[in-house]
C-alpha positions in Angstrom: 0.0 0.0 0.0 1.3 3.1 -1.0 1.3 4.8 3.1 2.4 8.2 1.9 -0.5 8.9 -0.8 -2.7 8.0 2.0 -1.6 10.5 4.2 -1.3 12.8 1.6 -5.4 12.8 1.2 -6.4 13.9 4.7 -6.4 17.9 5.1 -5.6 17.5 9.0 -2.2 16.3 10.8 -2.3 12.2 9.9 0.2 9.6 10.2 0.2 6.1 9.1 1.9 4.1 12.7 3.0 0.6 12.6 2.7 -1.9 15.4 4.8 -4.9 16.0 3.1 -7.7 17.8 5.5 -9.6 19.9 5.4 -13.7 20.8 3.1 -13.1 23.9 0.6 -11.4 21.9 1.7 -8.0 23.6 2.2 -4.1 21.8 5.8 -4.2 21.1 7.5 -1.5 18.6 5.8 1.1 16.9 7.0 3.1 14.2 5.6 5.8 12.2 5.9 5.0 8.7 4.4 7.8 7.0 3.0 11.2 7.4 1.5 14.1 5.4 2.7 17.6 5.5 0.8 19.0 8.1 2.1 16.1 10.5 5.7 16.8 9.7 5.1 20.7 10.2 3.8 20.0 13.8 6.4 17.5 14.4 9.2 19.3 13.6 12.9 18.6 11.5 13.5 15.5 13.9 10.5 13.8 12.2 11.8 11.2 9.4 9.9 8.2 7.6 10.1 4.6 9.7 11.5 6.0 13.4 10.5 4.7 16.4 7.5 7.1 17.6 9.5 7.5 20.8 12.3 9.1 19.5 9.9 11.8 18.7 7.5 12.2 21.4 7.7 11.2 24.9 7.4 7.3 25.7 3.3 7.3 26.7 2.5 3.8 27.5 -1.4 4.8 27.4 -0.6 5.9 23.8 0.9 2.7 23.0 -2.5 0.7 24.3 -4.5 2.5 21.8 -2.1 2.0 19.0 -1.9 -1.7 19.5 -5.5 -2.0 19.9 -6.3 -0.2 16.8 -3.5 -2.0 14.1 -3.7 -5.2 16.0 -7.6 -5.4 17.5 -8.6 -3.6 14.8 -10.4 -1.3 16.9 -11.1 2.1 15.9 -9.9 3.9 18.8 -10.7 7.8 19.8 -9.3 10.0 22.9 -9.3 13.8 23.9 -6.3 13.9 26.2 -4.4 16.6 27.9 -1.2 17.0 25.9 1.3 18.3 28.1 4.2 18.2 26.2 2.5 20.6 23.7 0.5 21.9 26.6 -2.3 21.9 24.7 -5.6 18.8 24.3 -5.2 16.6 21.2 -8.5 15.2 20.1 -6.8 12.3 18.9 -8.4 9.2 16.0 -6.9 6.1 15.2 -8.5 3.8 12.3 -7.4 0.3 11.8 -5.5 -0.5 8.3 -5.5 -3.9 7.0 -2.2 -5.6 7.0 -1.0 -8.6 5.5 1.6 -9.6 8.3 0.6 -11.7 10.9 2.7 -10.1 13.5 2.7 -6.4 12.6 -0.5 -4.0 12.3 -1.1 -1.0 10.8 -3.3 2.2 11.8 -3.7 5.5 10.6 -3.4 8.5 13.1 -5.1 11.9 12.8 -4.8 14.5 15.6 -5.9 18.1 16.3 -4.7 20.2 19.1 -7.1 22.3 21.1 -5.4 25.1 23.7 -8.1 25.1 26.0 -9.8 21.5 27.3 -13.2 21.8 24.8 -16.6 20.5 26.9 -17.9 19.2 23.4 -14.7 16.7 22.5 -14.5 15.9 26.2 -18.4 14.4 26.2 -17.8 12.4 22.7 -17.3 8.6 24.9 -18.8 6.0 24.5 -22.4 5.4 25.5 -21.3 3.2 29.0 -19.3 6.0 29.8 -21.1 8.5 29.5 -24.1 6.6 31.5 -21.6 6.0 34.0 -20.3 9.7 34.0 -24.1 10.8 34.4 -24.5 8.2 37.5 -21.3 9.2 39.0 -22.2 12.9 39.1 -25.8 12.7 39.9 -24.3 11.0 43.5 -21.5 13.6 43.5 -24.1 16.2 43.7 -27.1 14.5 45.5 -26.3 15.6 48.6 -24.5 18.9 50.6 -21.9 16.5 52.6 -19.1 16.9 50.2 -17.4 13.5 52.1 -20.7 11.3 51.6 -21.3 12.4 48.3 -17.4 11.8 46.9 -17.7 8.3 48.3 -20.7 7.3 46.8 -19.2 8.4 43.4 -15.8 6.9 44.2 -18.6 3.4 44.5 -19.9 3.8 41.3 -16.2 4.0 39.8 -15.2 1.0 41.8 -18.1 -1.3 40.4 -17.6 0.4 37.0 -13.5 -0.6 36.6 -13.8 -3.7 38.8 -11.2 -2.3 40.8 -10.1 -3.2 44.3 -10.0 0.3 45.6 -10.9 3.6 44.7 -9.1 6.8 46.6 -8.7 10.1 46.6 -5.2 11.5 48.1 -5.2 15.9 48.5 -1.7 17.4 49.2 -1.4 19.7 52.1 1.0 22.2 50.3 1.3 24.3 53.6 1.6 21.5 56.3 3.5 19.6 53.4 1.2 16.7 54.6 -0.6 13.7 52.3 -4.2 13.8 53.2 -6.3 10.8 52.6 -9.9 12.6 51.7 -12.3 9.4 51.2 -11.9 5.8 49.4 -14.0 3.2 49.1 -12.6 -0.9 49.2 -13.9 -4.1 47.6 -13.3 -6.7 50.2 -10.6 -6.8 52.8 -8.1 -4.4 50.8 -5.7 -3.0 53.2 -6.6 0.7 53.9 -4.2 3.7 53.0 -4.7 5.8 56.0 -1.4 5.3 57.3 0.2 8.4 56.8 3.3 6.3 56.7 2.5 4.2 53.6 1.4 7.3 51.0 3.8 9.8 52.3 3.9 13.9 51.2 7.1 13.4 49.9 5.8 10.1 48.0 2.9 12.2 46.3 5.5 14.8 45.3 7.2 12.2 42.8 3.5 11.0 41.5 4.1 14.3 39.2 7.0 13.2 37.4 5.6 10.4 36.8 3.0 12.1 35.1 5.4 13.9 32.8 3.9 15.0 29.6 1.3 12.9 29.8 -2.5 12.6 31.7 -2.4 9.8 33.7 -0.1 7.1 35.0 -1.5 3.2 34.2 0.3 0.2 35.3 -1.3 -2.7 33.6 0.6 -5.6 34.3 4.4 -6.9 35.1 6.3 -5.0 33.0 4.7 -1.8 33.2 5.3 -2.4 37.3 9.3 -3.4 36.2 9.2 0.3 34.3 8.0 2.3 36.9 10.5 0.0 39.2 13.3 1.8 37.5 11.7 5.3 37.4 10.3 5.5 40.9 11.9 2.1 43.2 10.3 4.0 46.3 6.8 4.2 45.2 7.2 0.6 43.3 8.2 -1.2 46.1 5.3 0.5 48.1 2.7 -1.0 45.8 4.6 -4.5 46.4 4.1 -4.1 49.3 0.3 -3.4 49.3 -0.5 -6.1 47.0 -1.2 -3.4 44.2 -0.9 -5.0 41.0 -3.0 -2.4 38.2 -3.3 1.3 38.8 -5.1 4.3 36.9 -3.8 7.3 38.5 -4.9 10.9 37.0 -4.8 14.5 39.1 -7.2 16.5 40.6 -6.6 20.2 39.4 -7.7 23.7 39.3 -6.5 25.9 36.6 -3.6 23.6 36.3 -2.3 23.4 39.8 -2.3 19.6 40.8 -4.5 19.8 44.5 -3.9 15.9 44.6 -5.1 12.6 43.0 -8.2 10.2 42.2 -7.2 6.4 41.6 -8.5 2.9 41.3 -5.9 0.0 42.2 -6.3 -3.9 41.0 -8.7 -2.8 38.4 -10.2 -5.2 35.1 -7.3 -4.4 33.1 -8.9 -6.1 30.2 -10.9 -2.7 30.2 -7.8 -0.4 30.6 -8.9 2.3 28.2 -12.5 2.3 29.3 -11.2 2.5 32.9 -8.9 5.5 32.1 -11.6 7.5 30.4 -13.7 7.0 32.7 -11.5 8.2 35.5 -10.0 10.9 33.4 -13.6 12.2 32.9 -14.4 12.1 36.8 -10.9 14.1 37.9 -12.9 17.2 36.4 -15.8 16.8 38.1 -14.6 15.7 41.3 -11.7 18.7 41.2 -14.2 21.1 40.3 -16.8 20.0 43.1 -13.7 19.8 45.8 -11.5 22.8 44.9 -15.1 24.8 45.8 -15.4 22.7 49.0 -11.8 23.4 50.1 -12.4 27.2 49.1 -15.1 27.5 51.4 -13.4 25.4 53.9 -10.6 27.9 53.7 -13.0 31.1 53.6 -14.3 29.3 56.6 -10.9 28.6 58.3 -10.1 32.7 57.9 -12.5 33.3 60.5 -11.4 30.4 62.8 -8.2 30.5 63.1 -5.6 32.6 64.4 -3.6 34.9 62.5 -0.5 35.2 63.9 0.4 31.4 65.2 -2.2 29.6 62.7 -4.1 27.7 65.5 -7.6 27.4 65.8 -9.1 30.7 67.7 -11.5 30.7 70.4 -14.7 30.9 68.0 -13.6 27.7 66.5 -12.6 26.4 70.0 -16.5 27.3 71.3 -17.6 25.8 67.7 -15.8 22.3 68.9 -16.7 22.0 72.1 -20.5 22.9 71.2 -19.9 19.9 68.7 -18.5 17.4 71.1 -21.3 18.2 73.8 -23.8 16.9 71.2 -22.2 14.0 70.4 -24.1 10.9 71.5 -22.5 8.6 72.7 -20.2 11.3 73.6 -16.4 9.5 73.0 -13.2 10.1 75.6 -11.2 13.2 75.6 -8.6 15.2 77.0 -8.2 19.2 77.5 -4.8 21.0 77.9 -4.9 24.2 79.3 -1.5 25.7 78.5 0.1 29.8 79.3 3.3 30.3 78.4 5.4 31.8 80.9 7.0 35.2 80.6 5.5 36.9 77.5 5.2 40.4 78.7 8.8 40.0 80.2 9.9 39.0 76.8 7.5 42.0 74.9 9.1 44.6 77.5 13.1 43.7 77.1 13.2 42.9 73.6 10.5 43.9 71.5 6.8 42.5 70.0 9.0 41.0 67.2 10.8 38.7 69.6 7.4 37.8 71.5 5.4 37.0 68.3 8.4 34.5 67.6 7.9 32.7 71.0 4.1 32.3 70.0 4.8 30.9 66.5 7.7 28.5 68.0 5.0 27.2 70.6 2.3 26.8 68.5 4.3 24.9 66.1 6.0 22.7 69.0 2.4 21.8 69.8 1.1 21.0 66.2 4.4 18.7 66.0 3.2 17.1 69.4 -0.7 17.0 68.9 -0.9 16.9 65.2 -4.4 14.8 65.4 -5.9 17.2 67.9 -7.4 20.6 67.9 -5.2 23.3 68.8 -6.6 27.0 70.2 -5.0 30.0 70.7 -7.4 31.7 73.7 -5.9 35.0 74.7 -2.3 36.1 74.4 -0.3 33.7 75.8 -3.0 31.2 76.4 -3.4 28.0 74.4 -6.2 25.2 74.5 -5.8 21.6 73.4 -8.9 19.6 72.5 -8.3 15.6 72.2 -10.9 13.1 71.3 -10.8 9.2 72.0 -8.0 9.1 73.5 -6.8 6.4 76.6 -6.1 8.2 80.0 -2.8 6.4 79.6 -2.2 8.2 76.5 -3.3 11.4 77.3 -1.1 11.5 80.5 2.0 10.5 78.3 1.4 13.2 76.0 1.2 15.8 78.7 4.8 14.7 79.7 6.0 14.9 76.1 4.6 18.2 76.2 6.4 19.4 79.1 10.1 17.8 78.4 9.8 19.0 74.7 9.0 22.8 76.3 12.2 22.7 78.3 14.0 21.1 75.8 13.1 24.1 73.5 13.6 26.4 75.3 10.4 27.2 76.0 8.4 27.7 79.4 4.9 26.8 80.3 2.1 26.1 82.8 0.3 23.2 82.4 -3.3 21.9 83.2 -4.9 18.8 82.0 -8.3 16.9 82.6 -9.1 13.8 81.0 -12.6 12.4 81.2 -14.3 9.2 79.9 -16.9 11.5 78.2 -19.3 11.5 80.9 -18.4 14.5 82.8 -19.8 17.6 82.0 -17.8 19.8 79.6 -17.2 23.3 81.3 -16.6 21.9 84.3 -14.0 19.9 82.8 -12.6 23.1 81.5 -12.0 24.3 84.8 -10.6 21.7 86.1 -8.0 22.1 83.3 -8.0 25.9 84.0 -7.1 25.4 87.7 -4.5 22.7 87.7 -2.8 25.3 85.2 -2.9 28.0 87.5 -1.4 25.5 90.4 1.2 24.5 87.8 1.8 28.6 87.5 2.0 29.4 90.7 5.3 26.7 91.7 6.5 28.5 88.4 6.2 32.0 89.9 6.8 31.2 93.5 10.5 29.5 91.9 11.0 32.7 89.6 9.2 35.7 90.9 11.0 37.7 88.7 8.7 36.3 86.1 5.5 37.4 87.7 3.5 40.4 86.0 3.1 44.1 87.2 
């Protein structure tokens, strides 16, 4: 067949790919045999009859699937992909060729680039899809809890990909913390709320992985062996778990990654349905939780403290308002905490100097009680709300607090009541209030130099 007068025909960008079949039956290399003008004016001078498709474009193993299913399957294939090496969307076609070798195929590939992601192209899927797509939204907009809602979607992509799991991860940019928003498991799937198993760090290299392309898919063995040499850390964590298929796409908002929706141990027999269909849900699910996490953050602008970042005493009269309605009520803990010497500090060497001391507490305690609610009452006053939490455990913390304050430097007065949840919550307060006091006093009948005039 004469490839080149074929391209020549089509008006648009078209290339005529070839795809070599290995022993196993799997996609093995592809070369672009022939292109029309338009094609090589995209492409570039590096373009040239028969190379390796690689040698022009990124390596895109997604890209390869669809080649080998059109030349070899003889599937007519279609995708609207975010191009990011062009940083553009290619609305991309590929049409089976016949081909009389038994172990190569041919397809031809057309393409056209798009700057903006177009809301036509992105809704041309097929019809299971798109029904899912519809199901999937209608749950992730049925109801106003933005946790309920985003689980009951994730359940509909589970069922729909056959997958094991379905999770979304956020990225705490600011705490530089991996936040596990919701997931939903098949069966006994080990859980990924260990923050020591999907690390911030870990999520940071998910990008690169990305690379100029939409999504990252491990489909089998050797897709796992590629990423093994790429990214060894985050391979050998999905040994570990037993993960054995992955779609992984972002979340974003005006192209800032926010984090990541993924299914793991999906059908991989359905790898390009799968992808779509998750590709499709990012911008849904981004959209819906880049306006929840605006108003969360609105909201957190009004409860929490300017200077030190802690919650402020609205938010603390918010929680414990909360807590006292909750039936059965759980365990919990209170810290009453003043840091000594403030206005000694604010006198001799300046507000500057005194603001510091606030931030450097506040941060020890966020390192020390990084699950629990953290208030900044008055000026030197700070509150610490804990929730199920063991007696045991909530007297060890209070000692962790005080030998990390000395280590640091730092001095404070310390009050704490713990209750099994069935005492009454202001008195529990006081209690708190007046063991700190007690704790104040030794301090300032050992340094009355300290005490305020």
């Amino acid at each position: 067949m004469d490839y080149q007068r074929f391209t020549d025909c089509v008006d648009m960008p078209c290339c005529i790919m070839s795809v070599q079949k290995t022993a196993e039956g799997s996609c093995g290399e592809i070369r672009i045999v022939a292109a029309n003008q338009s094609y090589r004016e995209v492409m570039g001078p590096a373009y040239y009859d028969g190379m390796i498709y690689s040698e022009l474009v990124p390596q895109d193993n997604k890209f390869e699937e669809y080649c080998f299913r059109a030349a070899i399957l003889k599937q007519k294939m279609h995708g609207y992909v975010e191009t990011r090496a062009f940083n553009c969307w290619t609305d991309q076609t590929l049409i089976p060729l016949a081909s009389e070798e038994e172990s190569k195929g041919y397809c031809q590939f057309l393409f056209e680039f798009t700057p903006n992601a177009d809301a036509g192209r992105m809704a041309a899927v097929s019809v299971n899809t798109a029904e899912t797509v519809i199901e999937a939204c209608i749950r992730l907009m049925g109801t106003t809890d933005i946790t309920t809602s985003t689980e009951e979607t994730l359940d509909v992509i589970l069922k729909k990909s056959g997958a094991k799991a379905a999770r979304i991860m956020l990225m705490n940019h600011e705490q530089k913390r991996a936040v596990l928003f919701c997931e939903k498991m098949k069966g006994s799937f080990p859980s990924r709320q260990d923050p020591d198993v999907i690390t911030y760090n870990l999520i940071r290299t998910w990008e690169d992985m990305i690379g100029v392309s939409n999504a990252v898919i491990i489909r089998d063995e050797q897709d796992m062996e590629a990423l093994e040499e790429k990214n060894p850390v985050w391979a050998a964590s999905m040994r570990d778990n037993n993960v054995r298929s992955l779609v992984l796409v972002p979340l974003k908002k005006e192209k800032k990654v926010m984090g990541y929706l993924y299914v793991v141990n999906f059908d991989t027999s359905k790898v390009v349905e799968v992808k779509e269909l998750v590709e499709l849900m990012s911008f849904f699910i981004g959209s819906e939780l880049y306006n929840h996490l605006l108003r969360q953050r609105l909201e957190d602008l009004t409860r929490k403290d300017v200077l030190t970042g802690v919650y402020n005493r609205r938010a603390m009269i918010q929680q414990i308002s909360a807590l006292s309605e909750e039936r059965p009520r759980p365990s919990y803990g209170i810290v009453n905490i003043d840091l000594n010497g403030l206005k000694i500090v604010n006198d001799e060497k300046g507000h500057e100097a005194g603001d510091r001391l606030l931030i450097e507490t506040a941060e020890m305690l966020g390192k020390l009680f990084y699950q629990d609610d953290i208030f900044r009452t008055g000026g030197d006053e700070f509150v610490i709300l804990t929730k199920r939490i063991t007696r045991d455990t909530f007297v060890r913390k209070i000692e962790k607090l005080k030998t990390t304050a000395e280590k640091n430097g730092i001095s404070i007065s310390v009050g704490g009541f713990w209750s099994n949840g069935a005492e009454d919550l202001m008195q529990a307060f006081r209690v708190a209030d007046e063991k700190m006091y007690e704790d104040k006093k030794k301090f300032y009948d050992k340094h009355p130099e300290y005490r305020r005039t």
